[in-house]
Residue frames relative to the residue before (quaternion, step in Angstrom):
aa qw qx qy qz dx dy dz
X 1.0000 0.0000 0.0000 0.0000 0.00 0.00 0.00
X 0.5797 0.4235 -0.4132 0.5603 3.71 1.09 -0.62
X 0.5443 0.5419 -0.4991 0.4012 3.36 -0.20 -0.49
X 0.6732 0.5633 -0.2113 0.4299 3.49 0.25 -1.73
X 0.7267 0.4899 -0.1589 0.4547 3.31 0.67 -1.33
X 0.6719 0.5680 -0.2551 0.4010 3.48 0.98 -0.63
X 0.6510 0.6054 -0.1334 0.4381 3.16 1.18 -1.63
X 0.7036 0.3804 -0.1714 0.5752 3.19 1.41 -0.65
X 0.5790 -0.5726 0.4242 0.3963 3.91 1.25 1.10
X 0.4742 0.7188 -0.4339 0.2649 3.99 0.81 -0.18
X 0.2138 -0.8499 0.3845 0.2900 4.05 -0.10 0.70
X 0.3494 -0.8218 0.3593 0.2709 3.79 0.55 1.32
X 0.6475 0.5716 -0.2308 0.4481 3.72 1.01 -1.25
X 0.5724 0.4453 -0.2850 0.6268 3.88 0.96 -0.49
X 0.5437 0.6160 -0.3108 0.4779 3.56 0.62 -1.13
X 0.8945 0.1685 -0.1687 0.3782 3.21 -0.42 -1.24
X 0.5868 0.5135 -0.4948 0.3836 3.40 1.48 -0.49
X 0.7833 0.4373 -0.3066 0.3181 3.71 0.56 -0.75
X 0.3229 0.7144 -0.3080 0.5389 3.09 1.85 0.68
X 0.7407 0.3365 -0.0730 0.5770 3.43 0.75 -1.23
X 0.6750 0.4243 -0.4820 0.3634 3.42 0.82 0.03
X 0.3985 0.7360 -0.4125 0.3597 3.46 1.68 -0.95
X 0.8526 0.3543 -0.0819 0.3752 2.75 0.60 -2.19
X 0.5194 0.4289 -0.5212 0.5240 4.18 0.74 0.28
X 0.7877 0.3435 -0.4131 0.3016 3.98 0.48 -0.51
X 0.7455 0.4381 -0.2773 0.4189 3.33 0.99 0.14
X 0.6149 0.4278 -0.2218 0.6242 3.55 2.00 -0.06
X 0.3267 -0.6688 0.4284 0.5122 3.28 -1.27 0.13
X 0.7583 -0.5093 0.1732 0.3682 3.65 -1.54 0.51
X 0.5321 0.5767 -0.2547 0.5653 3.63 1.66 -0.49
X 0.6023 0.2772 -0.4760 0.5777 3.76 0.65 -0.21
X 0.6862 0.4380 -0.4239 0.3970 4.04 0.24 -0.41
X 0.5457 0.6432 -0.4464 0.2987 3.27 0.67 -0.76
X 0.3955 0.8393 -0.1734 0.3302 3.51 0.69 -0.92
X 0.8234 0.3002 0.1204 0.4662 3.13 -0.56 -2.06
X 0.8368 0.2784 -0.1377 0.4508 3.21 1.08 -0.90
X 0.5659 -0.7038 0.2967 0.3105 3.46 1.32 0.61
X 0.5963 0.5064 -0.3939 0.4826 3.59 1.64 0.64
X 0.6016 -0.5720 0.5226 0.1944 3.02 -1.48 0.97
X 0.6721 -0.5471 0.2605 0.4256 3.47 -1.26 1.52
X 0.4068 0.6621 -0.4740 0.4141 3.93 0.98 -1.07
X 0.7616 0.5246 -0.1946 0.3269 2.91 -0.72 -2.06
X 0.8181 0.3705 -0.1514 0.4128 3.28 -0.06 -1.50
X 0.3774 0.5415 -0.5005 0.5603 3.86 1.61 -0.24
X 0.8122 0.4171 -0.2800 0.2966 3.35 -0.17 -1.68
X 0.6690 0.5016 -0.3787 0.3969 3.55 0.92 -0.39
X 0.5766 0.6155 -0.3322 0.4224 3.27 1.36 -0.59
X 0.5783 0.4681 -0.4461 0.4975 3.68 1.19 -1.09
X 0.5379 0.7154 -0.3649 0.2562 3.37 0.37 -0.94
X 0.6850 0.3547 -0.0837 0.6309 3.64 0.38 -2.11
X 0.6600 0.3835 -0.4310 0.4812 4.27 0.72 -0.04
X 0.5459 0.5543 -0.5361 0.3276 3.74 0.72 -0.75
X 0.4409 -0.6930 0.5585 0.1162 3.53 -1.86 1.01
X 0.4658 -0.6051 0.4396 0.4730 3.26 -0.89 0.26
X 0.3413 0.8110 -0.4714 0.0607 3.92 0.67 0.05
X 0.7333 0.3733 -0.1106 0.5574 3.45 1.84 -1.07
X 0.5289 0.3486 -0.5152 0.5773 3.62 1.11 0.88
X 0.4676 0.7254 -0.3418 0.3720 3.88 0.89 -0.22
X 0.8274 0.2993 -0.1297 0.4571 2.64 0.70 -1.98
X 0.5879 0.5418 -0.3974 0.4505 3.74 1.18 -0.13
X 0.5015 0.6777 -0.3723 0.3881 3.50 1.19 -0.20
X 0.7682 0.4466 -0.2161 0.4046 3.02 1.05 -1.76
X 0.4445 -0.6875 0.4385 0.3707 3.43 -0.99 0.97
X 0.6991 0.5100 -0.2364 0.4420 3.85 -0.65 0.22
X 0.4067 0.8222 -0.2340 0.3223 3.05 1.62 -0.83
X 0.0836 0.8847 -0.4277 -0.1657 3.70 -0.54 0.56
């Protein structure tokens, strides 16, 4: 399927990451793990990831901000 995907100028690594985030924020991280060839870990850590908020780049934005 990469292959396929390539040949056709398609960017596979973006692809599947924004694939796997879809799929850790709406699954749990063990049913994703799987499909996507990551260990239960991994697929936790991506999940914290695609959950983190924008609250701690915010607050470093704001001037005054602690």
């Amino acid at each position: 399927m990469d292959n396929l995907l390539r040949q056709h100028g398609l960017p596979v690594l973006s692809a599947r990451n924004t694939a796997m985030i879809e799929a850790v924020t709406t699954l749990p991280p063990i049913v994703v793990a799987d499909p996507f060839d990551l260990s239960p870990a991994i697929a936790e850590t991506w999940a914290r990831y695609a959950n983190d908020s924008w609250t701690h780049y915010l607050a470093a934005r704001t001037p005054g901000a602690t």
